[in-house]
TORKOL-4160 file (C-alpha; in steps of 0.2 Angstrom, whole numbers, padded with zeros to 4 digits, m for minus):
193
<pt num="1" X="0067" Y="0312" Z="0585"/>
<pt num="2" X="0062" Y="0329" Z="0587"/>
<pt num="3" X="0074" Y="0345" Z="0585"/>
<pt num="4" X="0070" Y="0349" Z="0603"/>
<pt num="5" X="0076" Y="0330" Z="0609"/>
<pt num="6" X="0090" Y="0334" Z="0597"/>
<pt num="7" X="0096" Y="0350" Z="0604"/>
<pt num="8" X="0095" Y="0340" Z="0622"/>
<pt num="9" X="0107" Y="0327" Z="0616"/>
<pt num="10" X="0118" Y="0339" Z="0610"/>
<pt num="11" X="0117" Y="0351" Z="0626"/>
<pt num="12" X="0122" Y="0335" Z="0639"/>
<pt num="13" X="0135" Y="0332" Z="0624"/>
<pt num="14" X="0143" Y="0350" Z="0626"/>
<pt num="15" X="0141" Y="0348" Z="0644"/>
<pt num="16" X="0147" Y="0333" Z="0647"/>
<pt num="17" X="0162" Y="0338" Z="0638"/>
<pt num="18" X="0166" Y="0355" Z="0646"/>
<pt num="19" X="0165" Y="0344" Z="0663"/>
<pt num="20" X="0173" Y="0328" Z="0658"/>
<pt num="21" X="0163" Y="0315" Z="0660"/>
<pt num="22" X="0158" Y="0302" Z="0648"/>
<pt num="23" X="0140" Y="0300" Z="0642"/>
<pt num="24" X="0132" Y="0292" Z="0628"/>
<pt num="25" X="0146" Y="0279" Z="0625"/>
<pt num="26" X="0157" Y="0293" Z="0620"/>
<pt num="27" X="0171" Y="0299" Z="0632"/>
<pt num="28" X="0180" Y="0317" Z="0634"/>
<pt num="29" X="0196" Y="0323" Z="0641"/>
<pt num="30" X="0196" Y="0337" Z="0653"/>
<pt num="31" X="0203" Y="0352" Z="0649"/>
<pt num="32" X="0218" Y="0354" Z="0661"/>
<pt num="33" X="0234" Y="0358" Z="0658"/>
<pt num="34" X="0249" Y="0346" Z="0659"/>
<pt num="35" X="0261" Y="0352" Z="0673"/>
<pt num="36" X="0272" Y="0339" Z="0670"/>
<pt num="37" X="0281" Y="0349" Z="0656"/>
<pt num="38" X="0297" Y="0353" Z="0657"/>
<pt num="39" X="0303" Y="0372" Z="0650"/>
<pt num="40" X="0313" Y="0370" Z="0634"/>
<pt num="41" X="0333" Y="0365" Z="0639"/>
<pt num="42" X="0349" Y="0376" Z="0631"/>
<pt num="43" X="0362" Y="0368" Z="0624"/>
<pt num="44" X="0375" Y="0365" Z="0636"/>
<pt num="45" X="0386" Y="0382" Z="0637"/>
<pt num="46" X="0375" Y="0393" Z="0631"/>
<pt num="47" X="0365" Y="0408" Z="0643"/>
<pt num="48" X="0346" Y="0408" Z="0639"/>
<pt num="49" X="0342" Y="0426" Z="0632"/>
<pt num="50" X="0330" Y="0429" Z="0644"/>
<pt num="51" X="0336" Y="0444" Z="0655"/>
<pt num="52" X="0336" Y="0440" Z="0674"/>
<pt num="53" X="0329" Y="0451" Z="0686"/>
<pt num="54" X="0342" Y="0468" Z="0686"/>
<pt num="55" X="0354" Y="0468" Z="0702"/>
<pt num="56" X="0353" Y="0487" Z="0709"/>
<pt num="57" X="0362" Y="0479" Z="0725"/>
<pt num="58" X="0378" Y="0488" Z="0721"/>
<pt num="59" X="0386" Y="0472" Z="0727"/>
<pt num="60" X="0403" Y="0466" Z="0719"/>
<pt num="61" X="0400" Y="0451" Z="0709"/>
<pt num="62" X="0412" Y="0438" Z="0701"/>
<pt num="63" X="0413" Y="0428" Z="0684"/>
<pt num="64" X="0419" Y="0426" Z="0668"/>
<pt num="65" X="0424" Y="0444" Z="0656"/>
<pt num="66" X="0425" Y="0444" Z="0637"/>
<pt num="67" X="0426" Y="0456" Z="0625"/>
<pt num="68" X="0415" Y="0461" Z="0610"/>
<pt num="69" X="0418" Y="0453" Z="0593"/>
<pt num="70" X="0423" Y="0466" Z="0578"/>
<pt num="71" X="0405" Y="0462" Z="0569"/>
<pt num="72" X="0397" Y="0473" Z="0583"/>
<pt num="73" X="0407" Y="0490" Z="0582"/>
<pt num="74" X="0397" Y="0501" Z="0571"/>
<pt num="75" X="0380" Y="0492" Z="0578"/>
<pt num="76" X="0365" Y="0500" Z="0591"/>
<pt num="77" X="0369" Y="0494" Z="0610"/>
<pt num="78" X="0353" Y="0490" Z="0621"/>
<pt num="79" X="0354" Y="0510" Z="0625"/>
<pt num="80" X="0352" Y="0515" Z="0608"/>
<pt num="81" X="0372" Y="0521" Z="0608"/>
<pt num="82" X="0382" Y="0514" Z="0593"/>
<pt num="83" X="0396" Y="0504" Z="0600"/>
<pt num="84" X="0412" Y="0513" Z="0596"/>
<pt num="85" X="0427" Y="0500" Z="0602"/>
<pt num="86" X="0437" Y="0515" Z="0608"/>
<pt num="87" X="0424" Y="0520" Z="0621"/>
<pt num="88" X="0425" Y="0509" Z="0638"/>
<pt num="89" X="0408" Y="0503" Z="0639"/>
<pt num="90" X="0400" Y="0485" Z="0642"/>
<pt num="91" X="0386" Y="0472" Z="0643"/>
<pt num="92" X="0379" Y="0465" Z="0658"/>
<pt num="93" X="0362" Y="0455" Z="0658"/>
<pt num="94" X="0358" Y="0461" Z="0678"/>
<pt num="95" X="0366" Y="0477" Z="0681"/>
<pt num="96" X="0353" Y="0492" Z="0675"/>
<pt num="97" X="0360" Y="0501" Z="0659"/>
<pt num="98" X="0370" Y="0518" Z="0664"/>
<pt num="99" X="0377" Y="0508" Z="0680"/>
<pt num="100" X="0397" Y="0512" Z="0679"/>
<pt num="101" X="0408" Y="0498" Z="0688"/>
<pt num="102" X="0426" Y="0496" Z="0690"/>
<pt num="103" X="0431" Y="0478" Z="0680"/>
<pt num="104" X="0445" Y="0471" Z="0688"/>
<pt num="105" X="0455" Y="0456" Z="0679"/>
<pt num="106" X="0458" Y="0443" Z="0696"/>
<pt num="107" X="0473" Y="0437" Z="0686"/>
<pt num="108" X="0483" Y="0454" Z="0682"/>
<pt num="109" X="0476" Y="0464" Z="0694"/>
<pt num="110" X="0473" Y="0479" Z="0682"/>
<pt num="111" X="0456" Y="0488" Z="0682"/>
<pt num="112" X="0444" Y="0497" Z="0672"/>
<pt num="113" X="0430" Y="0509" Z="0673"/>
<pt num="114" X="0415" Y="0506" Z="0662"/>
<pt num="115" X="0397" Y="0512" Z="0659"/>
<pt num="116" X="0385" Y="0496" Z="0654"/>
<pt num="117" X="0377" Y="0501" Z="0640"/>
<pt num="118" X="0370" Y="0485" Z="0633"/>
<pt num="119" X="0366" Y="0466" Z="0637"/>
<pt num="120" X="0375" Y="0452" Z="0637"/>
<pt num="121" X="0384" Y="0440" Z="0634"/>
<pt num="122" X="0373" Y="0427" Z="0631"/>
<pt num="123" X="0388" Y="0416" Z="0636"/>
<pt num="124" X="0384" Y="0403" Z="0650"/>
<pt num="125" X="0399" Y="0408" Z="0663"/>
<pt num="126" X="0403" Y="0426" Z="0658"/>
<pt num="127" X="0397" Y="0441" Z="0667"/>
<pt num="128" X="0401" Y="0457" Z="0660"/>
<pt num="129" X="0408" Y="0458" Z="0637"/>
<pt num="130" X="0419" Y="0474" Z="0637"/>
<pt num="131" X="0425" Y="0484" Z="0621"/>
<pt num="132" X="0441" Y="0483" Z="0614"/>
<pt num="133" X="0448" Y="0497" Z="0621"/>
<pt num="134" X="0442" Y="0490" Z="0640"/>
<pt num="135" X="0449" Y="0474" Z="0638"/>
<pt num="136" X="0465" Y="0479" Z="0633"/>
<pt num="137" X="0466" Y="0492" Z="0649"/>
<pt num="138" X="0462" Y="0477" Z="0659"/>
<pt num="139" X="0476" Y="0464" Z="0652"/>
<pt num="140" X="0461" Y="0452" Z="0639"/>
<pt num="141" X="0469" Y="0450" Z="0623"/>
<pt num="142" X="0463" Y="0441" Z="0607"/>
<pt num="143" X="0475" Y="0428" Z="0614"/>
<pt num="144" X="0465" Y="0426" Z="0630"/>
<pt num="145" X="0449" Y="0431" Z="0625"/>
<pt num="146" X="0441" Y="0426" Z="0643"/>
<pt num="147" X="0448" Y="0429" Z="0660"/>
<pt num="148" X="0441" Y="0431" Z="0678"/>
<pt num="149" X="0434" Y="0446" Z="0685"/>
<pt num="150" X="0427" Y="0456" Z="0697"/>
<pt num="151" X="0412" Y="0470" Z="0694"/>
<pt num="152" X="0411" Y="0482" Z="0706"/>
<pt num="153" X="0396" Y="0496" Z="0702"/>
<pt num="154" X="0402" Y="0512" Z="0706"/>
<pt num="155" X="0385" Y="0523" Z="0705"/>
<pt num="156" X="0370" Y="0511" Z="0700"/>
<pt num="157" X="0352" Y="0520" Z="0692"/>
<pt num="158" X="0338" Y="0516" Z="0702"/>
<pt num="159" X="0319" Y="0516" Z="0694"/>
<pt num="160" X="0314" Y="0532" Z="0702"/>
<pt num="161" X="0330" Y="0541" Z="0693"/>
<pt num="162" X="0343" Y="0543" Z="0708"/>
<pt num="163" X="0358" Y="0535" Z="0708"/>
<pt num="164" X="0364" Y="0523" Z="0719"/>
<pt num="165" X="0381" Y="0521" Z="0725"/>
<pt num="166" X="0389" Y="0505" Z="0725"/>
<pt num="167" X="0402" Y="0494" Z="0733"/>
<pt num="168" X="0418" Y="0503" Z="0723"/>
<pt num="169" X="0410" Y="0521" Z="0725"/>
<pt num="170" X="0427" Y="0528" Z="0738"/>
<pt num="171" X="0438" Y="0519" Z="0725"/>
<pt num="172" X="0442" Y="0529" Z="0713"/>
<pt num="173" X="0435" Y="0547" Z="0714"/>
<pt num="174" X="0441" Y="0552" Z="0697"/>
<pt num="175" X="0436" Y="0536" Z="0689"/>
<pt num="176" X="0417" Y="0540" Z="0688"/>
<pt num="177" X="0423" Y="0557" Z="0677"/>
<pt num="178" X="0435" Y="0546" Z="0667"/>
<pt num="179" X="0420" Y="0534" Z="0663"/>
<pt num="180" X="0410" Y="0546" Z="0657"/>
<pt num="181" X="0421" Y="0551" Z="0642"/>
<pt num="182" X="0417" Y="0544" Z="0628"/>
<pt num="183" X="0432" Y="0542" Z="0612"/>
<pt num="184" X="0428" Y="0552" Z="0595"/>
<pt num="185" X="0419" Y="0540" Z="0583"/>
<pt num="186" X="0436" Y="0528" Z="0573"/>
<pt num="187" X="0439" Y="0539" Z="0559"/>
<pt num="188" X="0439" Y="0530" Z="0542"/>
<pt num="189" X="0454" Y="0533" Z="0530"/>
<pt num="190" X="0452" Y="0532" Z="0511"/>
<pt num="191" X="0463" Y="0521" Z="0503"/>
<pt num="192" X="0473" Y="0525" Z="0488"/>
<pt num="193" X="0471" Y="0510" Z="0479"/>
């Protein structure tokens, strides 16, 4: 056999191949995807990390609230911000960072103003993780570390840098300055031991 007939045999090979068809007593698969997958499942419970689209509705929204765990304080927030558990900030996965909201607690009725500065929880169910210092304001205690709430934006960021204003904006007219503040850093005590 010739190395021309030899480069033949080898061309309809690779062709055959790339096309999928059998030739030669030797068969090929075609190169298509299998749609038939299913993406990967998350354990029961758990929120997938991925980030939904961000809501810059304004709209109020309803869910589950919890609060963040003491191994974040002293740790960045999505915002860059280290998160003081004084300050009345939160997570949310869909409203934009800088939103502020009023967090109402369905079951006490008491309310709260809070910038989202970070994402989160990746809690199936829950909506919104305050700080410390939130979730006391709003009636969530260690002992009932999830309740039912409702988020109403206040003024939501939109992409082109104005602010939006949301469903609780004639509210609380104060509430946007009060949010705003932001509590001194905890201060540490040296121990006399």
């Amino acid at each position: 056999m010739s190395a021309i007939s030899r480069c033949s045999n080898l061309a309809l090979i690779a062709a055959a191949a790339v096309f999928g068809t059998a030739t030669f007593g030797l068969q090929t698969q075609a190169a298509t995807p299998d749609l038939t997958r299913q993406a990967p499942q998350t354990e029961p419970g758990v929120a997938s990390k991925a980030n939904p689209p961000l809501d810059r509705s304004g709209k109020r929204r309803f869910g589950k609230a919890s609060f963040y765990a003491g191994r974040f304080v002293g740790r960045k927030m999505a915002n860059g911000k280290i998160m003081n558990p004084h300050n009345h900030s939160a997570a949310s996965k869909t409203l934009p960072l800088g939103t502020t909201a009023k967090v109402t607690n369905l079951e006490t009725g008491k309310s709260a103003v809070v910038t989202i500065e970070d994402r989160g929880p990746y809690v199936g169910g829950r909506i919104v993780d305050l700080t410390p210092a939130a979730a006391q304001q709003i009636g969530l205690t260690g002992q009932k570390g999830v309740t039912r709430v409702e988020v109403a934006p206040i003024t939501v960021p939109q992409p082109d840098g104005t602010l939006k204003l949301g469903a609780a904006a004639g509210e609380n007219a104060g509430a946007v300055q009060a949010a705003r503040y932001e509590a001194p850093p905890p201060r540490r005590v040296a121990s006399s031991d």
